[in-house]
GUTIZA-124459 format. One line per field, with one value per residue: x, y, z of N, C-alpha, C, O, CB in turn. Coordinates in steps of 0.001 Angstrom, whole numbers, plus 500000, padded with zeros to 6 digits. Glycine has a CB too. Example, Ala and Ser with C-alpha at 12.3 -4.5 7.8 and 13.67 -1.06 7.14 Angstrom:
<rs>
nx	c(513190, 512850)
ny	c(494310, 497750)
nz	c(507800, 507080)
cax	c(512300, 513670)
cay	c(495500, 498940)
caz	c(507800, 507140)
cx	c(513200, 512900)
cy	c(496700, 500030)
cz	c(507800, 507870)
ox	c(514236, 513409)
oy	c(496681, 501138)
oz	c(508465, 508039)
cbx	c(511308, 514084)
cby	c(495527, 499402)
cbz	c(509046, 505725)
</rs>
This chain:
<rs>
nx	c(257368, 256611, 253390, 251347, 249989, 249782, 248248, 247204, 245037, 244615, 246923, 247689, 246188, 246020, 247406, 245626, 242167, 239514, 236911, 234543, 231904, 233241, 235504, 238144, 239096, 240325, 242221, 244174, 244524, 247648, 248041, 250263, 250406, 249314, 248216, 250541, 251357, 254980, 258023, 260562, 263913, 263918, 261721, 259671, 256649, 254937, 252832, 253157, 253416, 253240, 255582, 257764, 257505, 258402, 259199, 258235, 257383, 254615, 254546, 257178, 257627, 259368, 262454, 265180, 267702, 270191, 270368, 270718, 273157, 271705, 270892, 268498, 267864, 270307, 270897, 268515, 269045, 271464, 270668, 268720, 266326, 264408, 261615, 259021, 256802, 254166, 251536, 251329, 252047, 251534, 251736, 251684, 251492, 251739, 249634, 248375, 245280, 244845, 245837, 247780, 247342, 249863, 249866, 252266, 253334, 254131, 256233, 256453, 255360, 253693, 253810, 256014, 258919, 260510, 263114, 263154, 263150, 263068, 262030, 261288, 258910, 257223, 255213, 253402, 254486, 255558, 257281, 257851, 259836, 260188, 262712, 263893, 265104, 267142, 265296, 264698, 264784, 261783, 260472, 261238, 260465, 258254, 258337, 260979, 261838, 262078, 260528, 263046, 263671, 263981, 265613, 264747, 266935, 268548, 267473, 268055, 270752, 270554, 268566, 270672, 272365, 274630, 273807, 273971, 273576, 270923, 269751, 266970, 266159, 264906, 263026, 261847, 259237, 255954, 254108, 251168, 249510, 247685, 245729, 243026, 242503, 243127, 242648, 240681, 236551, 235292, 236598, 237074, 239080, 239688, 240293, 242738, 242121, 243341, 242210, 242681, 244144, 245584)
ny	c(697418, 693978, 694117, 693007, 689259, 685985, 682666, 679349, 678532, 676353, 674374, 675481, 674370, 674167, 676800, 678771, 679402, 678578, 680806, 681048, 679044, 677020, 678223, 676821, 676698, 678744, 681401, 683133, 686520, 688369, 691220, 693944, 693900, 691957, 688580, 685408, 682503, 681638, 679809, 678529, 677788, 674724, 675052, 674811, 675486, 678880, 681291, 684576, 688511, 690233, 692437, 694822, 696496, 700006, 703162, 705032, 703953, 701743, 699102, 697872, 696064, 695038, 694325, 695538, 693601, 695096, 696683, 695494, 695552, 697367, 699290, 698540, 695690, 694758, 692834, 690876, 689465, 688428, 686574, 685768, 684532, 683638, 681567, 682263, 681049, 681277, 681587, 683076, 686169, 689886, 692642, 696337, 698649, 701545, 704434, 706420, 705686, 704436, 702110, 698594, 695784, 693130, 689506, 687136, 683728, 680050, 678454, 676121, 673472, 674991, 676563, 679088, 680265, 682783, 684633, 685567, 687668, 688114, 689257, 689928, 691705, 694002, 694830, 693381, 690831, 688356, 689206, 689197, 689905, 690443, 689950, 691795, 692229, 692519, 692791, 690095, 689112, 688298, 689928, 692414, 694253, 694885, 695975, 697543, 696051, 692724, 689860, 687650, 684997, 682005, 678858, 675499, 674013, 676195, 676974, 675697, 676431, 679310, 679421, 678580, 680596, 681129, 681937, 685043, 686477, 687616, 685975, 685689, 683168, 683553, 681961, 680573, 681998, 683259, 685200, 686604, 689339, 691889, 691081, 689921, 692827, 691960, 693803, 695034, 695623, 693554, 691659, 687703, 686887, 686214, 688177, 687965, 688707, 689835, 688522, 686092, 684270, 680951)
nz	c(751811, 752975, 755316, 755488, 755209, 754659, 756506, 757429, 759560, 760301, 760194, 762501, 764723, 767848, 768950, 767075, 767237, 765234, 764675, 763326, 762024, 759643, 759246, 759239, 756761, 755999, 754809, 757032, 757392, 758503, 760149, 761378, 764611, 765013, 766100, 765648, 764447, 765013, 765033, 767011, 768159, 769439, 771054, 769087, 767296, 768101, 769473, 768581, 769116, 766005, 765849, 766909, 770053, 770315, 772219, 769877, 767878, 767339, 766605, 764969, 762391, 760771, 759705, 758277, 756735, 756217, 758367, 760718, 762591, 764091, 766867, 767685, 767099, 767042, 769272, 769226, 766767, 766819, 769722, 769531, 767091, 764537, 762786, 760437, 759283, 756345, 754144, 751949, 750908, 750742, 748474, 747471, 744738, 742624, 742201, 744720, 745470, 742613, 743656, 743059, 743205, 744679, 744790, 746136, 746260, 747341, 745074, 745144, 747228, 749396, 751554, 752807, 754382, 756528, 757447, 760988, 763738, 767638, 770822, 774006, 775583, 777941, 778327, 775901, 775959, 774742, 770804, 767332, 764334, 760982, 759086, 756487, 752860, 749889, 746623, 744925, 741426, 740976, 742582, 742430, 740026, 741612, 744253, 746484, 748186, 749984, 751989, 753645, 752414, 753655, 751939, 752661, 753664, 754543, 756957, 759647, 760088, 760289, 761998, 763832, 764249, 761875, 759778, 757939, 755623, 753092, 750022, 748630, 746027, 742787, 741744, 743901, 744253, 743449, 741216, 741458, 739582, 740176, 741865, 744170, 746725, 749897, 752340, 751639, 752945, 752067, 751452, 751657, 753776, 756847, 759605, 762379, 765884, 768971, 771139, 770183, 770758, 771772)
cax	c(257776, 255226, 253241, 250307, 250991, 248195, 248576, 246373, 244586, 244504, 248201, 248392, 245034, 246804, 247516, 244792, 240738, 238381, 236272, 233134, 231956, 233584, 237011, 239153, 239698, 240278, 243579, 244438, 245607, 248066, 248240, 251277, 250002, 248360, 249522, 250572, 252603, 256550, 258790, 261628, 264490, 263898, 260085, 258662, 255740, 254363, 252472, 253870, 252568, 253961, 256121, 258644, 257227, 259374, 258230, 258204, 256537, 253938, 254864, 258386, 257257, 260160, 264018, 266073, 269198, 271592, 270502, 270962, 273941, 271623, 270367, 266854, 267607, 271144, 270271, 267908, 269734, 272480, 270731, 267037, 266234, 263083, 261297, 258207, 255866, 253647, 251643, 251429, 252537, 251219, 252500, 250590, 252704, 250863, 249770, 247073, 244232, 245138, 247154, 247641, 247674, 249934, 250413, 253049, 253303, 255351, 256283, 257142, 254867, 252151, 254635, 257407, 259588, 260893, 263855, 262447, 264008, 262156, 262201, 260510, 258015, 257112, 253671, 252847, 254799, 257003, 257169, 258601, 259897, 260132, 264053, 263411, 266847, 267099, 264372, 265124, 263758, 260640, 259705, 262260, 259605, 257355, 259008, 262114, 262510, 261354, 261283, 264794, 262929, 264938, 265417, 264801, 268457, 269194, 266803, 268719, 272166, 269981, 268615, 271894, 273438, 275370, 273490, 274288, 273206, 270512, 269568, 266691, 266308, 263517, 262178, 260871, 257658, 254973, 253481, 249491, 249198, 246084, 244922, 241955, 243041, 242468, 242837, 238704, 235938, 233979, 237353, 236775, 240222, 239693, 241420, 243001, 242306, 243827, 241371, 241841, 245462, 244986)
cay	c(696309, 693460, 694643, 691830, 687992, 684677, 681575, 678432, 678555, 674577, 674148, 675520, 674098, 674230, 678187, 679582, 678710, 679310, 682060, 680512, 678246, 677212, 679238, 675954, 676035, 680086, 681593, 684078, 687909, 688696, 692431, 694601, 694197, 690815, 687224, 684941, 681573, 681417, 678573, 678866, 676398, 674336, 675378, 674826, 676433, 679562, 682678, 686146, 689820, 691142, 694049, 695499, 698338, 701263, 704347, 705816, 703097, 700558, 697792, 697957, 694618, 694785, 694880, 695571, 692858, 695952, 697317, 694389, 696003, 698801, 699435, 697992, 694964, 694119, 691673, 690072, 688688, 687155, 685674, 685079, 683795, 682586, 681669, 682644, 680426, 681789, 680686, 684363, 687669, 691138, 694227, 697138, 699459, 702137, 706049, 706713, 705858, 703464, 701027, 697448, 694584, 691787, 688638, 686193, 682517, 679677, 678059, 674378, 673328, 675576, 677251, 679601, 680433, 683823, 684717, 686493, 687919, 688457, 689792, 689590, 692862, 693072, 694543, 692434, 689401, 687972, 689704, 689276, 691482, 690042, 690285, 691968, 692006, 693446, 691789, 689066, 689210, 688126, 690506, 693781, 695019, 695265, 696519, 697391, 694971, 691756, 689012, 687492, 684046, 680971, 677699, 674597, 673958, 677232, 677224, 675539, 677523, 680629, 679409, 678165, 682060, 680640, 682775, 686235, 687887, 686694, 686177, 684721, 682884, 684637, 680626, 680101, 682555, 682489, 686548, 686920, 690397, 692263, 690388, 691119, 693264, 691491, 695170, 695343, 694860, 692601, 690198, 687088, 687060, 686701, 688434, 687778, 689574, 689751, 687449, 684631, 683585, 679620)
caz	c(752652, 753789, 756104, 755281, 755013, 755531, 757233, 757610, 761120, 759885, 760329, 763918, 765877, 768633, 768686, 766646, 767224, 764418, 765218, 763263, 761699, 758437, 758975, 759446, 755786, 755156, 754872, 757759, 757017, 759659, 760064, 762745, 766027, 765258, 766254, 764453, 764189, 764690, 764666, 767795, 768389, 771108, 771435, 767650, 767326, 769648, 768871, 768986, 768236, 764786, 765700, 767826, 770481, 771360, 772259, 768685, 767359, 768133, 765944, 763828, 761855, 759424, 760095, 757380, 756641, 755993, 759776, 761651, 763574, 764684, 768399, 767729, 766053, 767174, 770349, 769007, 765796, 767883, 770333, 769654, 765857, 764713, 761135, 760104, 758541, 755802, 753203, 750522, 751075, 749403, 748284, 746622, 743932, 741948, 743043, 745470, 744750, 742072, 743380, 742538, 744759, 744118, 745935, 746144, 746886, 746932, 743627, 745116, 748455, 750211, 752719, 752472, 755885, 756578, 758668, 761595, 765225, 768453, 772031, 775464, 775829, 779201, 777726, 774641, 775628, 772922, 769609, 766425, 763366, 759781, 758201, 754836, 752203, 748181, 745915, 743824, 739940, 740958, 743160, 741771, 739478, 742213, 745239, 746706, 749603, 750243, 753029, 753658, 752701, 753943, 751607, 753172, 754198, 754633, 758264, 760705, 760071, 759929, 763618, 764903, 763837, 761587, 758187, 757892, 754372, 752274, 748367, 748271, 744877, 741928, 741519, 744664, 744417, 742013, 741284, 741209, 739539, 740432, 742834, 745105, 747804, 751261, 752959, 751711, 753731, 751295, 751342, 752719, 754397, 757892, 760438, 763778, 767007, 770075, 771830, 769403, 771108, 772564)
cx	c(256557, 254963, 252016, 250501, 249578, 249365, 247244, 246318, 244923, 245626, 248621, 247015, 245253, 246689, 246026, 243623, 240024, 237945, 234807, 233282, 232492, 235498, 238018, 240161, 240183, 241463, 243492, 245352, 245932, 248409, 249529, 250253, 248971, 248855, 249598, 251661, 254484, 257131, 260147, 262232, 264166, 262420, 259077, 257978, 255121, 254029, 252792, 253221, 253584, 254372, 256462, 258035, 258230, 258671, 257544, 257560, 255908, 253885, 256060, 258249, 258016, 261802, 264852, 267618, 270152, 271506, 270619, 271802, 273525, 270958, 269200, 266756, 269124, 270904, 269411, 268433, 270942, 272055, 269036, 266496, 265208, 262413, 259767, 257358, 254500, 252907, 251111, 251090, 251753, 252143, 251779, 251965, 251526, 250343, 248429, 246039, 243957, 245686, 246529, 248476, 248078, 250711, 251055, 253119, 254298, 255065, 256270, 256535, 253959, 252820, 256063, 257832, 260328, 262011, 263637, 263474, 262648, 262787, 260996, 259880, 257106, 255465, 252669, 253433, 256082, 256360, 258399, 258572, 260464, 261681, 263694, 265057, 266050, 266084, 265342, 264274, 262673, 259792, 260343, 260876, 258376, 257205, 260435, 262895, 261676, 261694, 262363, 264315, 263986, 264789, 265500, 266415, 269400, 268609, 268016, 270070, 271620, 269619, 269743, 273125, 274186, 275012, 273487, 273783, 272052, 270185, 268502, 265949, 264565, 262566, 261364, 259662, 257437, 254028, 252577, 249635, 248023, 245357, 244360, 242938, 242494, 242519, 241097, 237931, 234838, 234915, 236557, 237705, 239621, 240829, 241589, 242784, 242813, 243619, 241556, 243084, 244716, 243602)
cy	c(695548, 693694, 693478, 690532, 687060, 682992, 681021, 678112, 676988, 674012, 674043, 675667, 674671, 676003, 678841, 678705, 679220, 679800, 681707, 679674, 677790, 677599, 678071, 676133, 677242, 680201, 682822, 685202, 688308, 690482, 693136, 694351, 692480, 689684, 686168, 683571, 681355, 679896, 679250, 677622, 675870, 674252, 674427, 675954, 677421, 680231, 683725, 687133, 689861, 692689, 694113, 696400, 698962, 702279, 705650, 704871, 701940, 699293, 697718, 696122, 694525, 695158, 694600, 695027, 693884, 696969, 696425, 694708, 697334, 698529, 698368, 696405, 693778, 692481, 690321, 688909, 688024, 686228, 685111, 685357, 683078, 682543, 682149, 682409, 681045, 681098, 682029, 685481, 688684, 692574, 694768, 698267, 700454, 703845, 705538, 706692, 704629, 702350, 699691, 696490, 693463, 690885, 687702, 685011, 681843, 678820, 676344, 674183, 674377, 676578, 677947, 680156, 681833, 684152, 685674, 686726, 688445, 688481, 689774, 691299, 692400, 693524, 694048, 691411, 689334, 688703, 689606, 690616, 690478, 690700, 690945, 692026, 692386, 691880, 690751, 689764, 689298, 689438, 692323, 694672, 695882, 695962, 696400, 696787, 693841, 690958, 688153, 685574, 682851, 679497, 676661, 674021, 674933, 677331, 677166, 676005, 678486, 680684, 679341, 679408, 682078, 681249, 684461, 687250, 686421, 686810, 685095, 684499, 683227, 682976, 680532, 680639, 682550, 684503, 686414, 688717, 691168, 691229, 690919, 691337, 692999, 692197, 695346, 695086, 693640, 691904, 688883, 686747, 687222, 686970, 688247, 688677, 689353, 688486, 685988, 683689, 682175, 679609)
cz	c(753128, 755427, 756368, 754779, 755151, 755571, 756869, 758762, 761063, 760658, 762035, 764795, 766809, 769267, 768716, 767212, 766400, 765612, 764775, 762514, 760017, 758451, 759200, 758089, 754892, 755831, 755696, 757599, 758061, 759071, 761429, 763663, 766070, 765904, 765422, 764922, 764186, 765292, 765610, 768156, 769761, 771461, 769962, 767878, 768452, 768698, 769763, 767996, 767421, 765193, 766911, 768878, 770935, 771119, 770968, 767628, 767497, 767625, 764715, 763622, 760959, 760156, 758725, 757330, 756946, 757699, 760919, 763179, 764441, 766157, 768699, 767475, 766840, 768333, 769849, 767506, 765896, 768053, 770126, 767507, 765838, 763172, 761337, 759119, 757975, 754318, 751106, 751233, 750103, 749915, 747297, 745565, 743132, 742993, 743880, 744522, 743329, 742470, 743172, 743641, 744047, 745470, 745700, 747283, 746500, 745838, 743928, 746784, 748308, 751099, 752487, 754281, 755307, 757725, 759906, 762904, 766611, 770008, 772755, 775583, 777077, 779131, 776585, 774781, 774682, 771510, 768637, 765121, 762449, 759161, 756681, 754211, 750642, 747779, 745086, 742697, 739967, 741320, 743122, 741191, 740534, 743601, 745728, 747717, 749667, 751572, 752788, 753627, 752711, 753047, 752697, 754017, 754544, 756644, 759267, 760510, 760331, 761871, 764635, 764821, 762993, 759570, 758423, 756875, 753624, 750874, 748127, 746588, 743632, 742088, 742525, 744505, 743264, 742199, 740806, 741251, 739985, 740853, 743721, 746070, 749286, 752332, 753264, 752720, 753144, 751376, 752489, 753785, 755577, 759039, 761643, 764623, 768304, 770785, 771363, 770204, 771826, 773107)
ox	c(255590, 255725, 251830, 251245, 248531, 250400, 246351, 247241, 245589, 245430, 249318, 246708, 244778, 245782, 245386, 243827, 239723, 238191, 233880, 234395, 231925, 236398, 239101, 241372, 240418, 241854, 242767, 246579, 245060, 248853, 249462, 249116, 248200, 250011, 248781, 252626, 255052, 256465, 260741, 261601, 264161, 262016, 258111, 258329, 254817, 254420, 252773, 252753, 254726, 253773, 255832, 258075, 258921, 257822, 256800, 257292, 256616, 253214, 255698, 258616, 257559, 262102, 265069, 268578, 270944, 272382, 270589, 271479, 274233, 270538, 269062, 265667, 269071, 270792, 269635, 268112, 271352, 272289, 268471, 266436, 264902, 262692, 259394, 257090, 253656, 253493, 250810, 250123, 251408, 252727, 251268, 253140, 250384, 250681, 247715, 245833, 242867, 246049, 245321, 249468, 247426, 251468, 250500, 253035, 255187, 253922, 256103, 257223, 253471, 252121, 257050, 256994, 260654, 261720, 264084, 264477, 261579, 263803, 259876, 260792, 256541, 254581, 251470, 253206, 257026, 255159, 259573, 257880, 261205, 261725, 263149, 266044, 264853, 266045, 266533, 263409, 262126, 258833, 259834, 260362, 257828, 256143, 261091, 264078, 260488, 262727, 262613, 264557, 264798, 263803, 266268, 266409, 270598, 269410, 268737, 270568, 272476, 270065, 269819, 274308, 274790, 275674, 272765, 273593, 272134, 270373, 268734, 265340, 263393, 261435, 260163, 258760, 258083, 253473, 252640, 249794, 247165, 244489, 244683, 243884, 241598, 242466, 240451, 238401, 233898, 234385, 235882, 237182, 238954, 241836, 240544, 243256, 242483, 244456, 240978, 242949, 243588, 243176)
oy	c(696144, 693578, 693120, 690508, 687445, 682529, 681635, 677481, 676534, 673284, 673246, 676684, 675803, 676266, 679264, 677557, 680396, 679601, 681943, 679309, 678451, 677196, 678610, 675913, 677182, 679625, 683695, 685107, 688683, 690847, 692536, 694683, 692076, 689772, 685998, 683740, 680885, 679092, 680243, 676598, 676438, 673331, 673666, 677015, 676970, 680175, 683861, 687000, 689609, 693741, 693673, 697520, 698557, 702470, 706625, 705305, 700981, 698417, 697497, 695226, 693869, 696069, 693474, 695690, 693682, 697748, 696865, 694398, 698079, 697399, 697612, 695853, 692572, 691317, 689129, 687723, 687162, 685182, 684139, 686459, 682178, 683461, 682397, 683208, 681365, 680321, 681819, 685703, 688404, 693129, 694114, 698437, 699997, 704164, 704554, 707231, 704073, 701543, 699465, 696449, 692841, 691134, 687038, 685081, 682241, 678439, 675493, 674733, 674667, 677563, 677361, 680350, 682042, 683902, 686796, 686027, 689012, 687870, 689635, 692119, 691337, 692860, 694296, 690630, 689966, 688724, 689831, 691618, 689629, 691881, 690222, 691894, 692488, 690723, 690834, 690628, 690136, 689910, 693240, 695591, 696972, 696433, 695385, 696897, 694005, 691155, 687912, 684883, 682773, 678850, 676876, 673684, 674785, 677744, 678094, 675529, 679055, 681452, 679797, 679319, 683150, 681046, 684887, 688451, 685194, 687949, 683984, 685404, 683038, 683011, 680406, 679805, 682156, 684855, 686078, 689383, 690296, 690612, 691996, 690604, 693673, 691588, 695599, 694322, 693070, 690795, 688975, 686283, 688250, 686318, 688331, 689756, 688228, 687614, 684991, 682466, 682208, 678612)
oz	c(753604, 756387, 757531, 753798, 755672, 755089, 756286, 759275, 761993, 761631, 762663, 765417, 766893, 770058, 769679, 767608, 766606, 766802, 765549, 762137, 759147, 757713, 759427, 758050, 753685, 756846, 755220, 757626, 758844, 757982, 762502, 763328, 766940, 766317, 764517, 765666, 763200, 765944, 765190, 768420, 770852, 772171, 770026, 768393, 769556, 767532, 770986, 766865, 767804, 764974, 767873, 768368, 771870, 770248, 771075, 766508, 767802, 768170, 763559, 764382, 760022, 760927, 758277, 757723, 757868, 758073, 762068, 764325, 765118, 766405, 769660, 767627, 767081, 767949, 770059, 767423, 765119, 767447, 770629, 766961, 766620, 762401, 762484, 758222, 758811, 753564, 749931, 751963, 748955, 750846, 746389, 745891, 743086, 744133, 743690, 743434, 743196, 741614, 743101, 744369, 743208, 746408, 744825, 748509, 745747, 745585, 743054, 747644, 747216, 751338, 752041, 755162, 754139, 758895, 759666, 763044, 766386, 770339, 772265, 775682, 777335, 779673, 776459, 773858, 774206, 771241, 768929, 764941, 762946, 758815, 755847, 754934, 750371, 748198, 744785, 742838, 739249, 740710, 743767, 741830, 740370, 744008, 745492, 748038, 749386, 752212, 751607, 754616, 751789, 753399, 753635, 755201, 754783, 757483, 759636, 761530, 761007, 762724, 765776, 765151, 762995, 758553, 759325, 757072, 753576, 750447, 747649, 746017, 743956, 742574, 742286, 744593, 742293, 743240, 739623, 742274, 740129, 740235, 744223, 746356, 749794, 753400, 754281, 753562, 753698, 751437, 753514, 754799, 755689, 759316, 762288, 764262, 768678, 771016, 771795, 770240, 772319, 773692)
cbx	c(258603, 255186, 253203, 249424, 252533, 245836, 249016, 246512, 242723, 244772, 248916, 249638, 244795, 248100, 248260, 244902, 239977, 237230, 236914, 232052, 231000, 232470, 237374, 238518, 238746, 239025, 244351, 244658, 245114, 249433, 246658, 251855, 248907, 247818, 249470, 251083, 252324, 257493, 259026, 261268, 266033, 264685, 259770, 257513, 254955, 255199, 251006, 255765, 252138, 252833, 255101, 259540, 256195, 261102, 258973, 259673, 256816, 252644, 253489, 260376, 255911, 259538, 264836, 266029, 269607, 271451, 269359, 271804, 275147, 270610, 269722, 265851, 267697, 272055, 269193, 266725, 269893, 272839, 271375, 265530, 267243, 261742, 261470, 258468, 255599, 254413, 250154, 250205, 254189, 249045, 254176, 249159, 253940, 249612, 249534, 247046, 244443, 245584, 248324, 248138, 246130, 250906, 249633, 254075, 252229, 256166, 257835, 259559, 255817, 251087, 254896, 257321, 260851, 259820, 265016, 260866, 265483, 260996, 262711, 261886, 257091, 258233, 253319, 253043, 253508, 257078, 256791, 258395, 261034, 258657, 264965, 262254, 267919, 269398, 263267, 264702, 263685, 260471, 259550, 263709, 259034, 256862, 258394, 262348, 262449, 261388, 260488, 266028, 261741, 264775, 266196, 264232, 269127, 268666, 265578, 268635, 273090, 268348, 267976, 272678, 274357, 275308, 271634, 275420, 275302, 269647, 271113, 266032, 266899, 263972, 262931, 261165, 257255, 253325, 253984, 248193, 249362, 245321, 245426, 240260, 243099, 242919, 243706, 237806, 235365, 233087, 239272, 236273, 241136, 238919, 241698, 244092, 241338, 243438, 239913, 241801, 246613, 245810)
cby	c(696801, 691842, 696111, 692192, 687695, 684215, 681750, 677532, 679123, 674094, 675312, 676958, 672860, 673648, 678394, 679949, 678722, 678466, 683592, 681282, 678089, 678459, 680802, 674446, 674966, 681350, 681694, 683595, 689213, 687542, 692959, 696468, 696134, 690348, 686385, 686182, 681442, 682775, 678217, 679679, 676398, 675594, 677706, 673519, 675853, 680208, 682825, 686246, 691465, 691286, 695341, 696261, 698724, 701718, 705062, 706344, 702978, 700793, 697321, 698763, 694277, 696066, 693908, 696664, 692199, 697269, 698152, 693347, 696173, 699922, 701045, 698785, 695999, 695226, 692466, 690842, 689328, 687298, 686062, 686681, 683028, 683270, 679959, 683290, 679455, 682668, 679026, 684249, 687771, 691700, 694315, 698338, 698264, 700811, 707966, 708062, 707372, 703754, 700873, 697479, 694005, 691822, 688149, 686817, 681838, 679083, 678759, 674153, 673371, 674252, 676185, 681145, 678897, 684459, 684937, 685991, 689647, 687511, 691026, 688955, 693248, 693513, 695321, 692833, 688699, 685487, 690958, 688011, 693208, 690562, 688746, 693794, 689783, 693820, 692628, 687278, 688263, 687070, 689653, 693198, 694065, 694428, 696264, 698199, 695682, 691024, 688233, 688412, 683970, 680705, 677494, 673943, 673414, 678555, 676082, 674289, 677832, 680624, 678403, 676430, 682536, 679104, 682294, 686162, 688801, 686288, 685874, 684410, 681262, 685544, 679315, 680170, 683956, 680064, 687596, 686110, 690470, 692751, 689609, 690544, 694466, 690390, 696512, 694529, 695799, 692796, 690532, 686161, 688074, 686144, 689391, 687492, 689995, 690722, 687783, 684483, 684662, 679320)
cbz	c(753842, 753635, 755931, 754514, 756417, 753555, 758795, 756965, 761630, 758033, 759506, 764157, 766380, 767923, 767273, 765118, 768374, 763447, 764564, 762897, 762189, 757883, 760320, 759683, 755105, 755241, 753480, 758590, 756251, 760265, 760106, 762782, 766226, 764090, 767537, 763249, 763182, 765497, 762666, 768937, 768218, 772198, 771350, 767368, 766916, 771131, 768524, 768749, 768971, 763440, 765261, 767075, 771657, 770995, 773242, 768267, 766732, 768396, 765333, 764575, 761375, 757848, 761582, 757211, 755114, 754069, 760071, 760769, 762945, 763655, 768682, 766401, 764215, 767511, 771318, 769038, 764910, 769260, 771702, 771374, 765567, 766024, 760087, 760148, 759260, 755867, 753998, 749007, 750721, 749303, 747801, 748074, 742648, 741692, 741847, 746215, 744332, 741430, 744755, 741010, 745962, 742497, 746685, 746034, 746737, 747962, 742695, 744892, 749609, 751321, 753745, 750979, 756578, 756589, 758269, 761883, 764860, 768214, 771952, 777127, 774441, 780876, 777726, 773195, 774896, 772179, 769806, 766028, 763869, 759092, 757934, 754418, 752391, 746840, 744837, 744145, 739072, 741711, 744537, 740077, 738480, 742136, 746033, 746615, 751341, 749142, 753594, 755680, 751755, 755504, 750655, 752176, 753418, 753207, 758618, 761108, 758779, 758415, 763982, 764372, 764686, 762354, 757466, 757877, 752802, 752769, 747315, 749360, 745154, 739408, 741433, 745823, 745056, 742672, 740823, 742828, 738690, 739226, 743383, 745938, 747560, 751714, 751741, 750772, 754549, 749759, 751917, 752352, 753943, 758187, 760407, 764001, 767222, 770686, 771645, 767007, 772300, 773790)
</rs>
């Protein structure tokens, strides 16, 4: 399940602040516990930590479509709905030690949206959790869940409660096999910290 995603600090001035000099134009690896960009009706843009806390875990950054109706999850997919602007996802497949890093983008634009849910933490603030749902074609071979990624006309039903199951379609993404792994410390991928919020 994605657990690693990048953005363009570019996109959301506002939010993010480079960190040095140069980084306006580098793609940001959001990691659990990081922050990151969401898209809320009524608001637009805000940043929120990646991941749920409850006492058994310090960031549930993934909610599974087919658990929607469960304890953790239910509340927030009613009444609080939010997307999740992204601009390529990874997922690793392969044994220890071997594995293989592949990353996906979008096939048509720069930006793919994700259906996301989020809640009020009265010690991290607002936080969101990433919808995941069954792969499409694209992304089947390579893992067994993906994000629940919203077409363009699919959003605002999806915000207004009004989308329920999703399928999203093999066309939209574009699969980079063996691609560097931005996990490394030689990537140039830079990452967010706490501090970087407004």
């Amino acid at each position: 399940m994605c657990t690693a995603y990048q953005f363009s600090p570019l996109r959301y001035r506002s939010l993010f602040a480079p960190t040095h000099k140069g980084s306006e134009d580098a793609l940001t690896l959001v990691r659990p516990t990081n922050p990151a960009p969401v898209h809320l009706p009524g608001e637009g843009i805000v940043a929120m930590r990646w991941g749920f806390a409850r006492p058994w875990s310090k960031a549930i950054v993934n909610s599974r479509d087919d658990k929607l109706s469960g304890s953790v999850w239910r509340t927030a997919f009613a009444e609080k709905r939010c997307l999740i602007p992204f601009s390529a996802y990874f997922e690793w497949s392969g044994p220890t030690g071997q594995k293989r890093t592949h990353r996906f983008t979008p096939a048509y634009g720069d930006l793919l949206s994700a259906a996301g849910i989020w809640e009020d933490s009265a010690e991290w603030g607002r936080c969101y959790s990433m919808i995941t749902c069954s792969p499409n074609a694209t992304v089947e071979p390579v893992h067994d869940r993906m994000p629940a990624l919203l077409l363009p006309d699919q959003q605002e039903a999806y915000l207004q409660g009004n989308l329920h199951s999703f399928a999203p379609p093999p066309e939209i993404l574009v699969l980079q096999a063996d691609a560097p792994n931005p996990l490394r410390k030689s990537s140039d991928i830079h990452s967010p910290i706490q501090g970087e919020l407004f």
